[in-house]
C-alpha positions as CSV (number, residue, x, y, z in Angstrom):
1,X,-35.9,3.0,0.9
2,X,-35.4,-0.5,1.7
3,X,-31.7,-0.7,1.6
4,X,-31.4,2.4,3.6
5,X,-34.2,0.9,6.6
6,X,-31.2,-2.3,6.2
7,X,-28.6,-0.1,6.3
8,X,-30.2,1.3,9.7
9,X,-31.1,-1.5,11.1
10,X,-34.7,-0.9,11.2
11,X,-38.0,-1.3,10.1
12,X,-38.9,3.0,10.9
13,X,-37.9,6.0,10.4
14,X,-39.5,8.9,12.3
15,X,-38.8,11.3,8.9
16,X,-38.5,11.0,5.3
17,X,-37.7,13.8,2.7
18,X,-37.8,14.0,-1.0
19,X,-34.5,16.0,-1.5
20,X,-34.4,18.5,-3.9
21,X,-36.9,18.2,-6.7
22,X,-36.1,17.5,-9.8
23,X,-37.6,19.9,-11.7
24,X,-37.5,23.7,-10.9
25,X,-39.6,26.2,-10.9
26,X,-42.0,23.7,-10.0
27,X,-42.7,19.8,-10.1
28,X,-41.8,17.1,-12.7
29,X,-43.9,14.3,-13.7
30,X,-40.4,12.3,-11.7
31,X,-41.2,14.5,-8.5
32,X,-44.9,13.9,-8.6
33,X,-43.7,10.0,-8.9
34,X,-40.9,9.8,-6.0
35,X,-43.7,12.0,-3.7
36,X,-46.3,9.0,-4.6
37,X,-44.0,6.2,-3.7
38,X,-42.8,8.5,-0.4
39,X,-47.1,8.6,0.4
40,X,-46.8,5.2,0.2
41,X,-44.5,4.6,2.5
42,X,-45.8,6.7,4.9
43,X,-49.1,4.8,4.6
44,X,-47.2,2.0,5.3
45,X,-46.1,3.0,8.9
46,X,-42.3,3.0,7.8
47,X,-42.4,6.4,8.0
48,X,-43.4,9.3,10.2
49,X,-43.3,12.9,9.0
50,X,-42.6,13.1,5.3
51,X,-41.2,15.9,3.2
52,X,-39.7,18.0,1.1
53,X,-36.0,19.4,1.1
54,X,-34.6,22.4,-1.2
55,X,-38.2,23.7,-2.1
56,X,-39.5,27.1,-3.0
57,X,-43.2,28.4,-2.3
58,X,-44.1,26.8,-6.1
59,X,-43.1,23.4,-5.7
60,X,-44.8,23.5,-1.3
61,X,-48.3,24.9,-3.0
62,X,-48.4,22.5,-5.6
63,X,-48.3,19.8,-3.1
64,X,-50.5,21.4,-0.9
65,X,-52.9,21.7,-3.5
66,X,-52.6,18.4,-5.1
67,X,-50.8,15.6,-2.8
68,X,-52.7,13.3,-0.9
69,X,-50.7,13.7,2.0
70,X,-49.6,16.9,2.4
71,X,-45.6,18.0,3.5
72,X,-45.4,17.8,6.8
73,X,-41.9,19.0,7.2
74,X,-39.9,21.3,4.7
75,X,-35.8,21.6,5.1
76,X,-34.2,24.4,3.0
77,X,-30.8,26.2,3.3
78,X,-31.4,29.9,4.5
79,X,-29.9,32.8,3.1
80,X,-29.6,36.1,4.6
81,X,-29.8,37.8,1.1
82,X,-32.8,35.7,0.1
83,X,-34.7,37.1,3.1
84,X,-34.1,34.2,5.0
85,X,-37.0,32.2,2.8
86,X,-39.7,34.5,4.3
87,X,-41.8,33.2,1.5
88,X,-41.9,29.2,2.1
89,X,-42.0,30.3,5.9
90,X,-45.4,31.7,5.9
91,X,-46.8,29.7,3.7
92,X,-45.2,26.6,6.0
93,X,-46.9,29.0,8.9
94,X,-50.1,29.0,7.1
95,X,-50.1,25.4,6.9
96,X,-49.3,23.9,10.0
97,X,-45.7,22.6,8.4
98,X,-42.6,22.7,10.3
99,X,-40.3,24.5,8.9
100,X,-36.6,23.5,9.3
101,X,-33.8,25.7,8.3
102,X,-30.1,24.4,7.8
103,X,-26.6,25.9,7.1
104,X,-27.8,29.3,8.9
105,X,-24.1,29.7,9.9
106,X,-22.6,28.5,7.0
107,X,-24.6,29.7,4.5
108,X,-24.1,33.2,5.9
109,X,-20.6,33.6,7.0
110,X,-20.7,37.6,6.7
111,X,-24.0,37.9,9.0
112,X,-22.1,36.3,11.8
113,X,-19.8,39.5,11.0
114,X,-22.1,42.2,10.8
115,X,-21.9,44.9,13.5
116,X,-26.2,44.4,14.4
117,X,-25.5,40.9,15.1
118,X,-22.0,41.6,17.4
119,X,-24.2,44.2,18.9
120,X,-27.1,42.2,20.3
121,X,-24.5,39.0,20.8
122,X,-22.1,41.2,23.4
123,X,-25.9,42.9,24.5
124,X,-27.0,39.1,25.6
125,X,-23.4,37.5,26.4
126,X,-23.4,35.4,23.7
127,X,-21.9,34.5,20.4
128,X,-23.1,35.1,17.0
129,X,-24.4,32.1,16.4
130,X,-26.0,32.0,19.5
131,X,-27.8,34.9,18.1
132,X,-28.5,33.6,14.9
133,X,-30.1,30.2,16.4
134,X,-32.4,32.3,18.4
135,X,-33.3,34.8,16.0
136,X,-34.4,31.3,13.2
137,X,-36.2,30.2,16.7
138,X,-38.1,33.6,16.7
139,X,-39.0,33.6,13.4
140,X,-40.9,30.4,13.6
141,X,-37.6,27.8,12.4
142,X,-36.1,25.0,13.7
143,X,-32.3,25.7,13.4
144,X,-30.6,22.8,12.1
145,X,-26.7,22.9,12.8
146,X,-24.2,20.6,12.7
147,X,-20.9,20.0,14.7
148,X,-18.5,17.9,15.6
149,X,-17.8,20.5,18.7
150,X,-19.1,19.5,22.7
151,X,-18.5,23.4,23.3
152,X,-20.4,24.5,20.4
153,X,-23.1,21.9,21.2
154,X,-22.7,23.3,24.8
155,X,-23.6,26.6,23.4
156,X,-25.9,26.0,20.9
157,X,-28.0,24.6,23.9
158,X,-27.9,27.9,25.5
159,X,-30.0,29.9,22.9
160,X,-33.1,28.7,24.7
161,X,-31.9,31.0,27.8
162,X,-31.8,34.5,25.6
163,X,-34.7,36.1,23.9
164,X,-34.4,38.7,21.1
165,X,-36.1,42.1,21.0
166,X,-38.9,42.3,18.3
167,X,-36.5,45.1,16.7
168,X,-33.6,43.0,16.6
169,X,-35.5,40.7,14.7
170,X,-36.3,42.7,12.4
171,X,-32.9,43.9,12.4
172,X,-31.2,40.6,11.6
173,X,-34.2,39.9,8.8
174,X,-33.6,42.9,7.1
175,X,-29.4,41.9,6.8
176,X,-29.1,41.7,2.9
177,X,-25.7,40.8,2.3
């Protein structure tokens, strides 16, 4: 942690996640360890919301139930076929934690294709990924993406202009793969 506060030049960060436990199913004596030293630092005031990356509903209600400072933030990779991690969602939901999904788009290259999503993207104007943003929105996400693109930035930006119909919601949650 120190190295990487040098490495930034600070003395802050606004958010720091344990990435991936080690242990799965649920939590290692090592994860338990790493989420002590990541309370510390938080009581310290060198960093803001802390975390957890790469989780399932196990390893988020075991630190619910047991950490003295609960997640405040939980980053996983979404997958269509995996029901877009409905599960760690609501139990996120249920617990005041923000839930941040990432590779939406790449993760799920054939949603982008499928002819529900090119329906309600030519319904709104948009592009599929446009869609995709807005439907994580919906669902109570925040859509990490990641691009090196000022038009996709551009458009990205746009998904706060469109709203999907409670049935193309559903639609999009129930793509399998």
């Amino acid at each position: 942690f120190e190295s990487s506060l040098q490495n930034l030049k600070t003395d802050h960060v606004d958010s720091y996640l344990l990435h991936g436990p080690y242990s799965y199913p649920g939590l290692s004596r090592e994860d338990w360890e790493v989420w002590s030293a990541i309370e510390a630092i938080h009581n310290s005031g060198r960093a803001g919301m802390v975390g957890v990356s790469n989780v399932n509903a196990l390893q988020v209600s075991a630190l619910l139930d047991n950490a003295e400072i609960k997640p405040m933030v939980v980053q996983n990779r979404c997958f269509a076929n995996r029901g877009w991690d409905r599960d760690v969602r609501t139990l996120c939901r249920e617990h005041g934690i923000m839930y941040q999904g990432f590779s939406l788009l790449t993760a799920n290259p054939y949603v982008l294709q499928h002819p529900r999503v090119l329906s309600i993207a030519k319904r709104l104007g948009v592009g599929t990924p446009q869609v995709i943003f807005r439907f994580a929105i919906q669902v109570g996400m925040v859509p990490l993406t990641g691009t090196t693109s000022l038009e996709h930035m551009k458009q990205d930006l746009t998904v706060s202009d469109i709203e999907l119909t409670a049935e193309e919601v559903k639609l999009i949650e129930s793509i399998e793969g």
